[in-house]
C-alpha positions in Angstrom: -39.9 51.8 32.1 -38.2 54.3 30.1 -36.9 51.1 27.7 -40.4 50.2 27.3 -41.8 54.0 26.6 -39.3 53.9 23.7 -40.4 50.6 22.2 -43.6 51.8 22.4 -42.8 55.1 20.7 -40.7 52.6 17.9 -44.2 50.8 17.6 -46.5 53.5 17.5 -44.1 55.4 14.8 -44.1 52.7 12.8 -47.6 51.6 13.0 -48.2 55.6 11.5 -45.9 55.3 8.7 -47.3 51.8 7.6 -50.9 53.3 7.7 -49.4 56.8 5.9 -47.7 54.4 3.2 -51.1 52.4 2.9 -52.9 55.6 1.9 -50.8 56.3 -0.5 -50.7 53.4 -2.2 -52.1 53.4 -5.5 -54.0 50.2 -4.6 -55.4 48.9 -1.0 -55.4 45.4 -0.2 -57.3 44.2 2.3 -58.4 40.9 4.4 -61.7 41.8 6.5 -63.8 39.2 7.4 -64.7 36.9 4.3 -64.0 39.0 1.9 -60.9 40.1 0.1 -61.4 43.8 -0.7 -59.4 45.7 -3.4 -59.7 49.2 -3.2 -58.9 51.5 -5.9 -56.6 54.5 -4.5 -56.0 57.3 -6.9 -58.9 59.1 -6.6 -57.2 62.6 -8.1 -56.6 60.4 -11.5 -60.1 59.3 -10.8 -58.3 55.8 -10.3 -56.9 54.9 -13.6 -55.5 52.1 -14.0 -51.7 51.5 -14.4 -49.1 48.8 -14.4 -48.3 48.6 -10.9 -51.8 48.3 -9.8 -52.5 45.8 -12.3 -49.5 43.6 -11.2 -50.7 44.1 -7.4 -54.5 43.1 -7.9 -53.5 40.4 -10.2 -51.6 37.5 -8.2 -53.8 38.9 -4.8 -57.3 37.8 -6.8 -54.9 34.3 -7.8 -54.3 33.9 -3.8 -57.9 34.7 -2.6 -59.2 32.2 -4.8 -57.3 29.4 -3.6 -58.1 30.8 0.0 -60.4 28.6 1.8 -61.4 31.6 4.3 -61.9 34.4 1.9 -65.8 33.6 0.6 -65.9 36.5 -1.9 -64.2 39.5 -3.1 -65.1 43.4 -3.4 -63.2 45.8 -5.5 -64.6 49.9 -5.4 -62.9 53.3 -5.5 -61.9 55.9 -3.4 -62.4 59.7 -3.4 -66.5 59.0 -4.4 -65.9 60.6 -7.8 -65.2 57.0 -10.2 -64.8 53.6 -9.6 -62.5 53.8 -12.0 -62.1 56.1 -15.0 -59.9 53.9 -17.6 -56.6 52.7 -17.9 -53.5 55.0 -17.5 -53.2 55.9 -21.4 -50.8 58.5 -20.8 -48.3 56.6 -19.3 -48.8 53.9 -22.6 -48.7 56.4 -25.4 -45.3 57.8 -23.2 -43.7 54.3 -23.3 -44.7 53.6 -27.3 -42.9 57.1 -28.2 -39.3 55.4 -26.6 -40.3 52.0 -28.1 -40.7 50.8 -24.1 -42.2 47.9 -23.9 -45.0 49.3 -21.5 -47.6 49.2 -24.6 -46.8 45.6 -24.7 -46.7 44.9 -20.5 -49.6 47.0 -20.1 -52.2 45.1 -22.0 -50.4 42.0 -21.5 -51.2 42.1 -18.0 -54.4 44.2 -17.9 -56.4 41.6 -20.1 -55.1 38.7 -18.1 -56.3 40.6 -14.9 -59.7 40.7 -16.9 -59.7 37.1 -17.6 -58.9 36.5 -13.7 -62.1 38.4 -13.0 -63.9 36.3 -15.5 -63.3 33.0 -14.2 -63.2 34.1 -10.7 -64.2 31.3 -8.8 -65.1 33.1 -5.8 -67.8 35.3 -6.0 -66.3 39.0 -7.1 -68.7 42.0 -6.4 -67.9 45.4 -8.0 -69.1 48.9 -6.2 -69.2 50.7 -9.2 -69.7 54.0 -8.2 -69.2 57.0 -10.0 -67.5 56.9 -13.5 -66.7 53.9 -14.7 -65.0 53.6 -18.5 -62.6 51.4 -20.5 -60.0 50.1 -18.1 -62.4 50.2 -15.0 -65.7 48.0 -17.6 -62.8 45.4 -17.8 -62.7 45.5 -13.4 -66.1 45.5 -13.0 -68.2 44.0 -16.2 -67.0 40.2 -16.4 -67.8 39.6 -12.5 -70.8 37.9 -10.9 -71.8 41.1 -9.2 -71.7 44.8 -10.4 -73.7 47.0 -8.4 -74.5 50.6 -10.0 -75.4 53.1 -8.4 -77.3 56.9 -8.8 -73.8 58.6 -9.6 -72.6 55.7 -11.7 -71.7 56.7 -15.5 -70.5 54.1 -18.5 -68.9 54.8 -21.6 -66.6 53.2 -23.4 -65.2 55.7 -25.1 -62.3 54.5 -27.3 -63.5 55.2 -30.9 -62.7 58.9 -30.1 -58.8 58.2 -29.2 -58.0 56.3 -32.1 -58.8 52.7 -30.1 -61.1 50.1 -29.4 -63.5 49.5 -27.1 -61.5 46.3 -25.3 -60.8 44.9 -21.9 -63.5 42.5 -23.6 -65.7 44.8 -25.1 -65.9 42.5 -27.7 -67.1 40.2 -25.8 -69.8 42.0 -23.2 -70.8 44.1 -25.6 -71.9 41.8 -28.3 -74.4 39.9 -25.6 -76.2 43.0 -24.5 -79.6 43.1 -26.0 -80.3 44.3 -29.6 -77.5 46.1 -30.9 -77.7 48.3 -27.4 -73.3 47.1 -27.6 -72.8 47.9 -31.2 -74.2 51.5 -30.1 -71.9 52.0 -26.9 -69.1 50.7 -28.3 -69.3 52.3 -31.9 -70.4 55.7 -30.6 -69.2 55.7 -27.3 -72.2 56.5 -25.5 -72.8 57.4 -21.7 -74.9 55.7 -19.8 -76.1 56.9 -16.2 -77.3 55.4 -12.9 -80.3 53.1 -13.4 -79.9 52.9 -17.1 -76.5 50.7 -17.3 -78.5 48.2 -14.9 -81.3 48.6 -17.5 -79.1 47.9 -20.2 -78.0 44.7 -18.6 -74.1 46.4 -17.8 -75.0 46.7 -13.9 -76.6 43.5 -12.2 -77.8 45.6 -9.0 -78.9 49.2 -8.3 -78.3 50.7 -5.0 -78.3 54.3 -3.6 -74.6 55.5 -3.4 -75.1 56.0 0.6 -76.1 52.8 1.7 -72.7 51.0 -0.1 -70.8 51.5 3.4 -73.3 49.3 4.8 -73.8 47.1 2.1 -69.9 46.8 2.5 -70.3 45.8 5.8 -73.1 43.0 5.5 -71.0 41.3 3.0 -68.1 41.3 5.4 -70.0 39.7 8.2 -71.8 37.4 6.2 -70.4 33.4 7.4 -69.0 31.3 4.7 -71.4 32.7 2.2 -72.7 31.0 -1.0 -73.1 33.2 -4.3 -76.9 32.6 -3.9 -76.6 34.0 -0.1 -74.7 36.8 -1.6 -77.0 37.6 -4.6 -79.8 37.5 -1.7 -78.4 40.2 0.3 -77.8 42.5 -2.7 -81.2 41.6 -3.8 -82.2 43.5 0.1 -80.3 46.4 -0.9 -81.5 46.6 -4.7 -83.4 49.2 -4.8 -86.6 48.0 -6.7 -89.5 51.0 -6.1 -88.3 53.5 -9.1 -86.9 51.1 -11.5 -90.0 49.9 -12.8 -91.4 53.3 -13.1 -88.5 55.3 -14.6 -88.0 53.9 -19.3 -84.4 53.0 -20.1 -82.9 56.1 -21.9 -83.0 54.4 -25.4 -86.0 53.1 -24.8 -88.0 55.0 -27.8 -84.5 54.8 -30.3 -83.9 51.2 -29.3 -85.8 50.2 -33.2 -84.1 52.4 -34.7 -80.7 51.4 -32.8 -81.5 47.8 -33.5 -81.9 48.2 -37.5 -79.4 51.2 -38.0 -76.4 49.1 -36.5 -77.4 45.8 -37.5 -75.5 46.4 -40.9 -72.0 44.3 -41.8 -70.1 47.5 -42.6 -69.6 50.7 -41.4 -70.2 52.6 -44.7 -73.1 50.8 -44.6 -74.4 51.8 -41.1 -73.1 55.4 -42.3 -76.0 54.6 -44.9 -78.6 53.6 -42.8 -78.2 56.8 -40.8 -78.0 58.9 -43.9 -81.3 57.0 -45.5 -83.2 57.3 -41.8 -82.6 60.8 -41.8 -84.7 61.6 -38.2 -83.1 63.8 -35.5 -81.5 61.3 -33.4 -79.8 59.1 -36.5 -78.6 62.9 -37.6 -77.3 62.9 -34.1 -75.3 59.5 -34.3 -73.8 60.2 -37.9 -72.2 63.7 -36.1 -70.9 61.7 -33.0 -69.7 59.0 -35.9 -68.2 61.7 -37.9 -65.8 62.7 -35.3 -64.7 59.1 -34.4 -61.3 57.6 -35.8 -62.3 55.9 -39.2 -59.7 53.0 -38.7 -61.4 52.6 -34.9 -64.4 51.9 -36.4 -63.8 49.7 -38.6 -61.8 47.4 -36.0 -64.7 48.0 -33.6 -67.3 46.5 -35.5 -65.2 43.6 -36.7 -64.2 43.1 -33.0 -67.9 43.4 -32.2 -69.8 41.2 -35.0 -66.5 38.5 -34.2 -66.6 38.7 -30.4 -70.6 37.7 -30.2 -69.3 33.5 -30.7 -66.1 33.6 -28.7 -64.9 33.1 -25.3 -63.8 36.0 -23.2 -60.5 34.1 -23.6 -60.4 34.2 -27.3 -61.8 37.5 -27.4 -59.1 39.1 -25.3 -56.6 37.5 -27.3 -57.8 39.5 -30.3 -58.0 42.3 -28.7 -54.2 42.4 -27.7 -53.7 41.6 -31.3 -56.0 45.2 -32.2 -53.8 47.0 -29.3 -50.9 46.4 -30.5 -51.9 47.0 -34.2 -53.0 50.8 -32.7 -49.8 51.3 -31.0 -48.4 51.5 -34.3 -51.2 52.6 -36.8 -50.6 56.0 -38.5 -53.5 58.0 -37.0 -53.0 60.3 -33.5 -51.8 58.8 -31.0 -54.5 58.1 -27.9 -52.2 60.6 -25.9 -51.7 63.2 -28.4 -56.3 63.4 -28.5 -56.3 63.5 -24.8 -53.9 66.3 -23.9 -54.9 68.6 -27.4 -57.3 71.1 -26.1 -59.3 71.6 -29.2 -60.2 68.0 -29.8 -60.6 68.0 -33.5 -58.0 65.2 -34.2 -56.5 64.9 -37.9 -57.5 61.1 -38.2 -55.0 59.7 -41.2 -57.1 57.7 -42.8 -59.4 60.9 -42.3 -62.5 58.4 -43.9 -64.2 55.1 -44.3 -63.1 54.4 -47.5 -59.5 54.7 -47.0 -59.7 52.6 -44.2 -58.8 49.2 -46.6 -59.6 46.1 -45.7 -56.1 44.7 -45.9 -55.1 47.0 -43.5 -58.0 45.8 -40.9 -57.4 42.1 -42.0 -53.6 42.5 -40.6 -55.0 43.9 -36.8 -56.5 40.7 -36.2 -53.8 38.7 -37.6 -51.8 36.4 -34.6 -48.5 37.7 -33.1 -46.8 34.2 -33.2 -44.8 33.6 -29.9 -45.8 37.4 -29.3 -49.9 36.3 -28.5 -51.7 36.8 -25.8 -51.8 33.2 -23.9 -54.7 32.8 -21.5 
């Protein structure tokens, strides 16, 4: 008896240090019922996304796709504060400063995770709850299902660190209505709750409380098509408000539409000027603190992106990162960590910004390209 107490004891230890390991782990990997779930688990760096995680999630979406019993896959956050708030930029900006090749891993394998979501070809659902920019667009915005909810909020804020708006930005953004993309992604504005399933980000809208059992009814449901899934979020969506409550840009969407429909930035920068009413005064402020060399890339990225694939797309894109990992201006970390954030863009404007210099971000890498 005693032997068998002690196995026990053996088995009951190690059954607490597997489940203390899991909940430290940066990322949770779970089978439960149908679905494959991927939980994001750093809920004190509002779930960034780094390396490891990406490598982890990765190869597991690769598996559950060729799984004949997993019938769809859920990703979400922990800690009820972001989904996910953007990619680990810290760690990247580190690793560039050493020449470590982490600048080159880290996009390397965070757009071929968001070309994995892309072409999922199991149905992928994304509980996007709380705050949800850059890295955590790219887990959430090229699946069949994103589901926002009341504390959801979207940016995609790059044009302030000296990048880009990517993870396929220039792909998403591009197909939103009107020039709604060329907004976010030039000025890097937030969107809340209903309004980024308004503006065609989100595909669902249901109340943060009721995800536990949304959870729950997707786990249980049998061998589910995508059109038996899309039925039981269309249960949860909730419909009453949302025809009630205008979209936030509702009254500047003209505006938006004609003042960032131009080719060039100096000439959106005109537009503004010309329009001269409160809110375009409003956007050339936000514009005039954005890095001048972001800009330019952005809207290139953006007017380019609208005829690609996501595949081509993201292979431009890692062509723009790796062209910011070296460009002159701050680096992303250096903006993130000064307090008074008033970076010293070099080139401080527009017009320095040449277009020789933007030509040779987008130019291919040779054997160095992004392969999808």
């Amino acid at each position: 008896r005693l032997k068998r107490l002690n196995r026990l004891q053996v088995i009951l230890q190690h059954l607490k240090m597997s489940k203390h390991t899991d909940s430290t782990a940066e990322v949770l990997l779970e089978k439960r019922g149908g679905a494959g779930i991927i939980t994001l688990n750093r809920p004190k760096a509002l779930n960034a996304l780094n390396l490891s995680m990406i490598q982890q999630i990765y190869p597991q979406i690769k598996t559950w796709e060729q799984d004949p019993e997993t019938f769809l896959i859920i990703i979400k956050g922990t800690g009820g504060k972001a989904f996910c708030a953007g990619g680990d930029i810290k760690a990247i900006t580190d690793a560039g400063k050493v020449g470590d090749r982490l600048a080159q891993d880290f996009f390397r394998g965070e757009y071929m995770l968001n070309n994995a979501v892309g072409t999922c070809k199991k149905p992928y659902v994304a509980l996007i709850d709380g705050i949800t920019m850059g890295g955590g667009v790219g887990l959430s915005v090229h699946g069949h299902f994103r589901v926002a909810t009341e504390k959801t909020l979207f940016a995609m804020p790059e044009t302030a660190i000296g990048l880009f708006p990517d993870v396929g930005g220039g792909y998403f953004l591009p197909r939103l209505s009107g020039k709604i993309g060329y907004y976010l992604g030039l000025t890097g504005f937030r969107l809340k709750g209903r309004d980024v399933l308004k503006a065609g980000i989100a595909t669902h809208f249901v109340d943060s409380e009721k995800l536990p059992a949304l959870e729950e009814d997707l786990i249980a449901l049998k061998s589910p098509s995508t059109e038996n899934i899309a039925d039981l979020l269309n249960s949860y969506h909730v419909k009453s408000k949302v025809d009630q409550e205008k979209f936030v840009l509702d009254e500047h969407m003209e505006k938006i539409n004609s003042l960032f429909s131009a080719k060039t930035m100096e000439e959106i920068v005109k537009k503004i000027k010309q329009d001269g009413s409160p809110f375009a005064m409003k956007q050339l402020e936000t514009i005039n603190k954005m890095s001048p060399t972001s800009l330019k890339i952005t809207l290139r990225q953006l007017r380019e992106g609208a005829s690609m694939s996501l595949q081509d797309v993201l292979t431009m894109e890692y062509r723009l990162s790796q062209a910011c990992m070296v460009s002159k201006q701050p680096s992303p970390l250096s903006l993130l960590i000064d307090k008074d954030q008033s970076p010293r863009w070099k080139p401080a404007t527009l017009e320095e910004v040449s277009d020789e210099f933007v030509d040779d971000c987008f130019k291919p890498l040779g054997n160095k390209d992004l392969k999808l």
